[in-house]
C-alpha positions in Angstrom: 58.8 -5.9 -30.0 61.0 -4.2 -32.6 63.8 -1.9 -31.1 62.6 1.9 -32.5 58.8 0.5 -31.3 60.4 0.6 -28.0 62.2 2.9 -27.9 59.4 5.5 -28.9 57.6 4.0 -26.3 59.7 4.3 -23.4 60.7 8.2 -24.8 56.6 9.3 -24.3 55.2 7.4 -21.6 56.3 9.6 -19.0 55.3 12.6 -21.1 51.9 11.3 -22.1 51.2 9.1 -19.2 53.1 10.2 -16.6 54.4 6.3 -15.8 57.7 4.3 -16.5 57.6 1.0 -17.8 60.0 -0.8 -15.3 61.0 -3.6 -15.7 60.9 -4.3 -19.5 58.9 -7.6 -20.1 59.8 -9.0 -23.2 60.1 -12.2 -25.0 63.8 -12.6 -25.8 64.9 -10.3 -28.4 67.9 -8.6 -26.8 67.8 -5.9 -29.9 64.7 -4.0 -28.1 65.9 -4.1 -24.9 69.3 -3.1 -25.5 68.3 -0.3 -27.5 65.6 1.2 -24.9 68.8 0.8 -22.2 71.1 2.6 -24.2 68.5 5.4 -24.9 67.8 5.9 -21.1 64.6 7.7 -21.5 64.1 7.8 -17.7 67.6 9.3 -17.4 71.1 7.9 -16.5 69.9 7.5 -13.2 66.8 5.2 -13.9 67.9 1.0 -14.5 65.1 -0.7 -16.2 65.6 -4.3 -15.6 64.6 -7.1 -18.2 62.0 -9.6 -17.1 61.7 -12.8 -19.5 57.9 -13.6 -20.6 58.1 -17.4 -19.9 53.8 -17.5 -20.2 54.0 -18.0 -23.9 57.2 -20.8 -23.6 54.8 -22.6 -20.9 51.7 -22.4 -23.7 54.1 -23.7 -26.7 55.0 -26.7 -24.7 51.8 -28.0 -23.8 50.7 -27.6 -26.7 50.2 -31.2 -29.1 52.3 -32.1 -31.6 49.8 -32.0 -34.2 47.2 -29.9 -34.6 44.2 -32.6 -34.8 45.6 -34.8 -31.4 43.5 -34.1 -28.4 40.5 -32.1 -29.9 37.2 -33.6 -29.6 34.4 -33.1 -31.9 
């Protein structure tokens, strides 16, 4: 997720849907979650902790080395 995507997310959810997103799932890239952090849109008040997707890590390493090993046809 790129940092201003974020960041304008996190600014109108509560406005528009009246809901925080807490904790902040993303898939590594620090840059978006820092910058939603340092924004506090929930406030100083309000810590939104990072959560690590590891679902798309788990699917890239089962995957096969090539692309034609392990499909039938």
């Amino acid at each position: 997720m790129k940092a201003a995507g974020a960041k304008i997310l996190y600014q109108r959810s509560v406005k528009l849907r009246k809901l925080r997103y807490i904790p902040f799932i993303g898939d590594g890239d620090s840059k978006a979650y820092t910058a939603v952090k340092q924004e506090q849109p929930y406030g100083p008040a309000v810590f939104i902790p990072k959560q690590e997707c590891v679902a798309r890590d788990q699917e890239d390493g089962n995957r096969p080395e090539s692309t034609s090993e392990g499909l039938q046809r």
